[in-house]
Structure formats: C-alpha cells, structure tokens
C-alpha positions in Angstrom: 0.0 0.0 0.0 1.0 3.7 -0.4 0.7 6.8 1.7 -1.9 8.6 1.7 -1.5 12.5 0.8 -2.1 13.2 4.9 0.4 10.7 5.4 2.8 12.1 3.2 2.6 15.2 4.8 2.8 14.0 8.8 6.4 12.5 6.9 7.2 15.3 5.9 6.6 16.6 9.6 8.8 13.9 10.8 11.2 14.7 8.7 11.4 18.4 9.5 11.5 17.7 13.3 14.5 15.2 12.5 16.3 18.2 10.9 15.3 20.2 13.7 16.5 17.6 16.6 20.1 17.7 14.3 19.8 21.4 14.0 19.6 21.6 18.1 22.0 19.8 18.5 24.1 21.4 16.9 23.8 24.5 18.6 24.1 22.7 21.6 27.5 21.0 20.8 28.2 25.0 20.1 26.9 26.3 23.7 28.9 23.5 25.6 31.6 25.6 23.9 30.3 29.2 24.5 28.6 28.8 27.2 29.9 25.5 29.3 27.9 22.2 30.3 26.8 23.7 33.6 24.6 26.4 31.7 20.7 26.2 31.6 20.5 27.4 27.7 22.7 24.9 27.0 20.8 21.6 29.2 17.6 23.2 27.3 19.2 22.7 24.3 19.5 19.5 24.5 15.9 18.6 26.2 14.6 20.6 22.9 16.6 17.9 20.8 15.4 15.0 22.3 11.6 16.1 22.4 12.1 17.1 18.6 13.8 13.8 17.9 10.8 11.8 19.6 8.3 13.7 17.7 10.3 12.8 14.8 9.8 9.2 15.6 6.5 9.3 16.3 5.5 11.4 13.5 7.2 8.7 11.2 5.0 5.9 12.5 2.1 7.5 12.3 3.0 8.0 8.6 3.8 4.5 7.4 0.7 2.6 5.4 -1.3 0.2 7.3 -0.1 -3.4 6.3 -2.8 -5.5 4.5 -4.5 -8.0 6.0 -3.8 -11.4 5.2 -6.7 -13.5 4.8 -7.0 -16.6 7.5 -6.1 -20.2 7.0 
C-alpha cells in the first residue's frame, strides 16, 4: 500500500523535526563551547533535541501505510 497524501505530509513533519532535533544539537554542541555544560541554555538545548527527535519518531510511524490483512487459514 502507499501513503496517503495526509500521510505524506505527517512524513514530511517527521522529517522536519529530524532536521530540527540535528539542527539543536548542533547549537548545543556549540553552547557547551560558549557557554559550558553547567549552563541552563545549554541543558535546554539539549531537552529541545530529544523532544524534537521523539516527535520525529512518532510522527514517522504515524506515517507508514497500514499493512494488508492477510486472509485466515
């Protein structure tokens, strides 16, 4: 089966918040720097990249088509 068109666009969600989560991170790797480990920017940082990452994940299994249903034996 194939996605549907609202599927299609809850992947391209997941995909987005993927990019975002890598995006975060990023700037997070760059605030340990700037800022130091001990800083609340930087621990915010990161909680933003795992909630972004487990919407990503989410959001991808909401998107994948149902399976079909074999018939019983």
């Amino acid at each position: 089966m194939t996605r549907t068109s609202v599927k299609k666009v809850v992947f391209g969600f997941a995909v987005a918040a993927v990019l975002a989560a890598i995006v975060t991170v990023g700037i997070g790797i760059w605030a340990i720097g700037a800022l130091g480990g001990a800083h609340v920017a930087t621990a915010s940082l990161f909680a933003t990249a795992i909630f972004f990452l487990c919407c990503g994940i989410v959001l991808y299994f909401m998107s994948v088509p149902p399976r079909p249903i074999s018939p019983a034996e």
